[in-house]
C-alpha positions in Angstrom: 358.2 163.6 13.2 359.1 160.2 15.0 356.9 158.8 17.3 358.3 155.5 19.6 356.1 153.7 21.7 358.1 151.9 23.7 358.0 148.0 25.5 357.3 148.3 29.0 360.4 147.0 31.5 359.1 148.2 34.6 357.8 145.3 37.1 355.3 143.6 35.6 353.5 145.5 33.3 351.7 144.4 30.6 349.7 147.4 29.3 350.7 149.1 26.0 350.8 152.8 25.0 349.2 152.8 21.3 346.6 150.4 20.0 346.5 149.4 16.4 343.7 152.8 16.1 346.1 155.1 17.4 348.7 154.5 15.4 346.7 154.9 12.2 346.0 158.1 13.5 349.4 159.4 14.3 350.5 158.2 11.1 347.9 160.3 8.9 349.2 163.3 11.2 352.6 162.8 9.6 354.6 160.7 12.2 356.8 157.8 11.2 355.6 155.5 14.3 358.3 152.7 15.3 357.1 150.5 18.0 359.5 148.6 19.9 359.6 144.6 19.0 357.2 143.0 21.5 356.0 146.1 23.1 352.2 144.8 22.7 352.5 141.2 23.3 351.1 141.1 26.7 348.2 143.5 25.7 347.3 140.5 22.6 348.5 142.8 19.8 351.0 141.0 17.7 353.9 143.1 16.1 352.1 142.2 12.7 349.1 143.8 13.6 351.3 147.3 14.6 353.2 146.2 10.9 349.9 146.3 8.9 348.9 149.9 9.5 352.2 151.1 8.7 354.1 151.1 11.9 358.4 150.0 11.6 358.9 147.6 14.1 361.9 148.4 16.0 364.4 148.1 19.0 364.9 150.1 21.9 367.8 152.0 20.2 364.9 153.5 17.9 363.9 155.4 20.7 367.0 157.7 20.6 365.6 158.8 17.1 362.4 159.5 18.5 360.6 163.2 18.6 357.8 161.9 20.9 357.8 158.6 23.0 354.8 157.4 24.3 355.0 154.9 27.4 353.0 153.2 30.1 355.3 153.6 33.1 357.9 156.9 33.6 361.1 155.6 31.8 364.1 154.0 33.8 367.2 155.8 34.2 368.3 153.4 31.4 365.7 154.1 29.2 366.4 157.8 30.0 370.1 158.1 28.9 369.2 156.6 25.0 366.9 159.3 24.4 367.8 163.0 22.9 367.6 165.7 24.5 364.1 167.9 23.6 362.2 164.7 23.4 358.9 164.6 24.5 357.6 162.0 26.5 354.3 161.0 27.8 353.5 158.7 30.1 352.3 157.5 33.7 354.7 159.1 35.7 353.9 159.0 39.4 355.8 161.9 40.2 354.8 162.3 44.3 357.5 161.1 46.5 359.7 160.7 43.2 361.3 164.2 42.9 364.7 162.2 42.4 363.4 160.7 39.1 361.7 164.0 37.8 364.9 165.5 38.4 366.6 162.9 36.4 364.1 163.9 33.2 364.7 167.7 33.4 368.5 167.0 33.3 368.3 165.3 30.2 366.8 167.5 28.5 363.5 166.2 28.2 360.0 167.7 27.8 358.1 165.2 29.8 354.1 165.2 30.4 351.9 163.1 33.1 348.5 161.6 31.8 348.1 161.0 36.4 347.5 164.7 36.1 345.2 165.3 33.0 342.3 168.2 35.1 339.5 166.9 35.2 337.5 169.0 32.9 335.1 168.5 29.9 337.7 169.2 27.3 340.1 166.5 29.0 337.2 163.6 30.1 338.7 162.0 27.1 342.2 162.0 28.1 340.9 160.8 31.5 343.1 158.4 32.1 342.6 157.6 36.1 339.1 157.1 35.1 339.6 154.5 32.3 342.0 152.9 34.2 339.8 152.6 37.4 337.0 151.9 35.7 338.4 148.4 34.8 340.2 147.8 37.9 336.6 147.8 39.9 335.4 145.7 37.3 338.7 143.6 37.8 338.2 143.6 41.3 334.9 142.3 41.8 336.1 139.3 39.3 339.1 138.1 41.3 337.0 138.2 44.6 334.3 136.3 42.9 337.3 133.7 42.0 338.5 133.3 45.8 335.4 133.5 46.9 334.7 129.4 47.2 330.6 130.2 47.0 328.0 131.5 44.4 327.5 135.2 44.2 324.0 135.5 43.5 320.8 134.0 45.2 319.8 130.2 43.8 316.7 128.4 44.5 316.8 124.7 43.8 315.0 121.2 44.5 317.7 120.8 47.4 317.7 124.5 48.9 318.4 127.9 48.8 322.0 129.7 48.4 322.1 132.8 49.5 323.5 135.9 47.6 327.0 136.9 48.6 326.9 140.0 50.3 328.7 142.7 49.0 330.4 145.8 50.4 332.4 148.6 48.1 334.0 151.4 50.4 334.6 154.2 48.3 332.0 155.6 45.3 334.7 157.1 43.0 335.0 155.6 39.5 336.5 152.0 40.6 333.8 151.8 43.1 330.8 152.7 41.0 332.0 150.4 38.6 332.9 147.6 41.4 329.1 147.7 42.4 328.0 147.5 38.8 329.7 144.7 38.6 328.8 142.7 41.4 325.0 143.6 41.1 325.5 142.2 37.4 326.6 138.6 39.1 323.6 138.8 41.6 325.4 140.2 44.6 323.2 141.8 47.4 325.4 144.8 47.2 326.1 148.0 49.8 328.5 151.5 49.6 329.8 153.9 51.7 331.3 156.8 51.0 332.3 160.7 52.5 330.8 162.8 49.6 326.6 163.0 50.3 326.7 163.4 46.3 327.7 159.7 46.1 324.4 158.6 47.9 322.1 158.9 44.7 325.0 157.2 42.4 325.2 154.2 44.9 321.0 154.2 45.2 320.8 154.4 41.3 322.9 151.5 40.9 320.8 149.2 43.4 322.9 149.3 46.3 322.4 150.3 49.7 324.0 153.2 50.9 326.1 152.9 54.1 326.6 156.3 56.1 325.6 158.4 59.1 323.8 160.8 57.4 324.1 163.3 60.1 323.8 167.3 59.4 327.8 167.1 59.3 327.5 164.6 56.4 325.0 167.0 54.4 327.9 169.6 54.7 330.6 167.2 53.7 331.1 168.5 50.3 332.9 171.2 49.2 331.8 173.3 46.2 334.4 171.6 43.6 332.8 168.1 44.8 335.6 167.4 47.2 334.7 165.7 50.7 335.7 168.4 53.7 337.5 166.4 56.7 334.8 165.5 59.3 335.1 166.1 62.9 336.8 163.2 65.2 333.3 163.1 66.1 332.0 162.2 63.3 334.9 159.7 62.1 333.9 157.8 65.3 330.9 157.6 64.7 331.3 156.6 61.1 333.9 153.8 62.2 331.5 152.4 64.7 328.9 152.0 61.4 331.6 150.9 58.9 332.9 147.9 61.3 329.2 146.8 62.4 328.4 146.9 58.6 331.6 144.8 58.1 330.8 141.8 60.0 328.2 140.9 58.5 330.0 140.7 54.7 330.8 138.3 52.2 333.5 140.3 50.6 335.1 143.8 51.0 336.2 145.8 48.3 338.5 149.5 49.1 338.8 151.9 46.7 339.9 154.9 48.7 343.3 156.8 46.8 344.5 160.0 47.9 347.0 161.6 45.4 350.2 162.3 46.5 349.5 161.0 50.0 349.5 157.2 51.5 346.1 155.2 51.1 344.1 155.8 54.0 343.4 153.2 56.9 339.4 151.6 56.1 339.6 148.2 57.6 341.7 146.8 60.4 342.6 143.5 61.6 339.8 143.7 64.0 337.2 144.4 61.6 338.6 141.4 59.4 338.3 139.3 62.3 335.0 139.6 62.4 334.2 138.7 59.4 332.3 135.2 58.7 334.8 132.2 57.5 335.7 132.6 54.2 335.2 136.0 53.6 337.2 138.1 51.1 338.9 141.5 50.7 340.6 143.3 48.2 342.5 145.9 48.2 342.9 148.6 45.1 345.2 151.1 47.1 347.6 148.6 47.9 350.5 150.2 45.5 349.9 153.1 47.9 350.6 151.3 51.2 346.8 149.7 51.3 343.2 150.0 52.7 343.5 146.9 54.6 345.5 146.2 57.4 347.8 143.5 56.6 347.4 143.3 52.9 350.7 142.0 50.9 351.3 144.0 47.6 351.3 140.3 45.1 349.6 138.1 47.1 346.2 137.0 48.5 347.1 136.9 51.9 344.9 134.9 54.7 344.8 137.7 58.0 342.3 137.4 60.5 341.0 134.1 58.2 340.2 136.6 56.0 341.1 136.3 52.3 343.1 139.7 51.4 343.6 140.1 47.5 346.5 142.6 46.9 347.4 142.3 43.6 349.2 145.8 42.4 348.0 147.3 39.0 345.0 145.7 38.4 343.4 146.9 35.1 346.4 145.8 34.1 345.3 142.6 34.5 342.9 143.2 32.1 345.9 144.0 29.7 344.3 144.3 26.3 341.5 146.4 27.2 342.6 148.8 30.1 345.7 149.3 26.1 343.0 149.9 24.3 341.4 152.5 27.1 344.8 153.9 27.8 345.7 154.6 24.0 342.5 156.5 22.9 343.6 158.6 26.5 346.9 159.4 25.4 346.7 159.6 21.4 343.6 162.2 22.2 346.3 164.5 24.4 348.9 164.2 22.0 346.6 165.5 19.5 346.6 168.7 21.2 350.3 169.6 20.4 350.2 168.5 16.5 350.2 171.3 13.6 348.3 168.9 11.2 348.8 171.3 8.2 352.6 171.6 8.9 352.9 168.2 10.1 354.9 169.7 13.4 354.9 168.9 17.0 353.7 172.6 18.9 353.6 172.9 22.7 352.1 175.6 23.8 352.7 176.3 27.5 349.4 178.6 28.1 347.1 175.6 26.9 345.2 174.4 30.5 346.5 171.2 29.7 350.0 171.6 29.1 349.9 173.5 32.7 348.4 170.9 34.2 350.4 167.7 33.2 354.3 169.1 32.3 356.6 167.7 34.5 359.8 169.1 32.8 360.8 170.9 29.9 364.1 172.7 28.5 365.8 171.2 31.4 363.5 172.3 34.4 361.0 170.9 36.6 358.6 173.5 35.5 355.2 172.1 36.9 354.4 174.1 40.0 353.8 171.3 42.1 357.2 169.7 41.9 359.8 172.3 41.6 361.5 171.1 44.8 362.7 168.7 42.3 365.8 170.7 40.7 367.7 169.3 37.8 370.7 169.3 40.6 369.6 167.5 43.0 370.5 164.4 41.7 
């Protein structure tokens, strides 16, 4: 068995399938691992350190060799056409929106898996790979605000007066957001949450913020036996708009964490809740890849709207490159795990494993996941 883990061309990327760990593993399941020349330099693992624990470093033309090829992003049309057919490949493959590209996979023949779509079960937590990932892009998120922000985050009393703590607002309690107030409770922010699950109440109150919500008997019945927020009456949206830009005003710095899969980011903050911000004041935005919380917000940029600071920058645990590889390994190294015969040394997929339903994309030259069949291997 070959396994390539391949260097990242996509945008810019920096993250890195494998870690120096995980190749040590697949090599004492049998693989011969080749990783492409440079593929963790942005992630601060040298091709010497992949070299030491037997890995071959390679070019991209390794890849067409390759039984398995482990990536960050889904591979480019380019990368695509130098792989053989039956390959299997795992990776981030944001397939919503993207039937084109899918159908691009199944006509090469390619057996391709999406980590975006790992269930989220106890068997799978550690394959989770939207929590590692957003776990260190609230951390990443509270940092970068704390840089714009031109003022001290927590509360200091001198000789010569008092600063006040920065005050704090995280819309969203998922995994980003927990970890976003964490974070800024860590650097002495006075901190608040709001979110649509009542659930999320006792996480944002163990934590040490304050939790931001009317906690009508429409709220109480907000959450749906799987844990899933119900849609709430216009009623209550207006109501809960009225709070959310009254709460707003009187912020330091907003943070948005709100994703929907397969869907555009929904709208949290407009341009006339930035404007009433106090001078200064930042925002950033985690759903900006998806079209963005914030009104206004440029994908790249920190953008002044409304004289508010808006921080859009796209992918932001990979900003914290060599930890959100080292997360992102252990997620994908643990899946693959799941399809080796370590006694024959053979690559098995079976396709009545609850993973393997839940993350195949493609396979013999089909879009075989149920979600995406509209993507034929004709259509493109």
């Amino acid at each position: 068995m070959i396994a390539f883990v391949a260097r990242e061309v996509t945008g810019s990327e920096t993250r890195v399938s494998a870690s120096v760990e995980t190749i040590k593993k697949m090599i004492g399941w049998g693989f011969d691992v080749v990783v492409e020349k440079g593929a963790g330099a942005a992630a601060r693992i040298p091709d010497g350190q992949f070299a030491n624990v037997g890995a071959s470093i390679g070019s991209s033309d390794a890849a067409g060799l390759a039984d398995v090829i482990l990536k960050v992003r889904r591979p480019t049309d380019a990368e695509i056409a130098s792989y053989k057919s039956g390959a299997v490949v795992i990776a981030l493959m944001d397939p919503y929106g993207n039937d084109e590209a899918i159908a691009r996979l199944a006509k090469a023949g390619l057996s391709t898996f999406a980590m975006e779509l790992m269930p989220r079960i106890t068997r799978a937590q550690s394959m989770d790979v939207l929590s590692s990932q957003a776990n260190l892009a609230g951390y990443q998120a509270v940092i970068d605000a704390a840089a714009v922000y031109d003022r001290a985050m927590p509360m200091m009393m001198t000789a010569a007066g008092t600063v006040p703590a920065a005050k704090v607002f995280v819309m969203g309690a998922g995994v980003a957001g927990l970890q976003a107030i964490a974070t800024a409770r860590r650097l002495g922010a006075a901190v608040s949450a709001t979110d649509v699950r009542p659930a999320a109440k006792e996480q944002v109150a163990s934590l040490g913020a304050k939790f931001i919500a009317i906690e009508d008997d429409e709220f109480k019945a907000a959450e749906t036996a799987g844990g899933y927020a119900r849609e709430m009456s216009k009623d209550y949206q207006a109501k809960q708009t009225a709070l959310v830009a009254d709460h707003i005003a009187k912020q330091d710095i907003v943070i948005t964490t709100a994703l929907i899969p397969g869907r555009p980011a929904p709208r949290l903050v407009s341009r006339e809740m930035l404007r009433s911000m106090k001078p200064g004041a930042v925002a950033v935005d985690l759903a900006i890849e998806r079209g963005g919380n914030i009104e206004g917000g440029v994908a790249g940029e920190v953008a002044e709207i409304e004289g508010v600071k808006v921080i859009g920058f796209p992918n932001m645990a990979g900003r914290l490159a060599a930890s959100a590889s080292a997360l992102y390994a252990k997620n994908i190294v643990t899946f693959l795990e799941t399809m080796v015969n370590k006694e024959a040394r053979t690559l098995v997929i079976n396709p009545e494993d609850e993973l393997i339903k839940a993350t195949m994309l493609t396979h013999a030259g089909d879009v075989v996941h149920p979600g995406f069949c509209g993507a034929k291997k004709g259509d493109s």
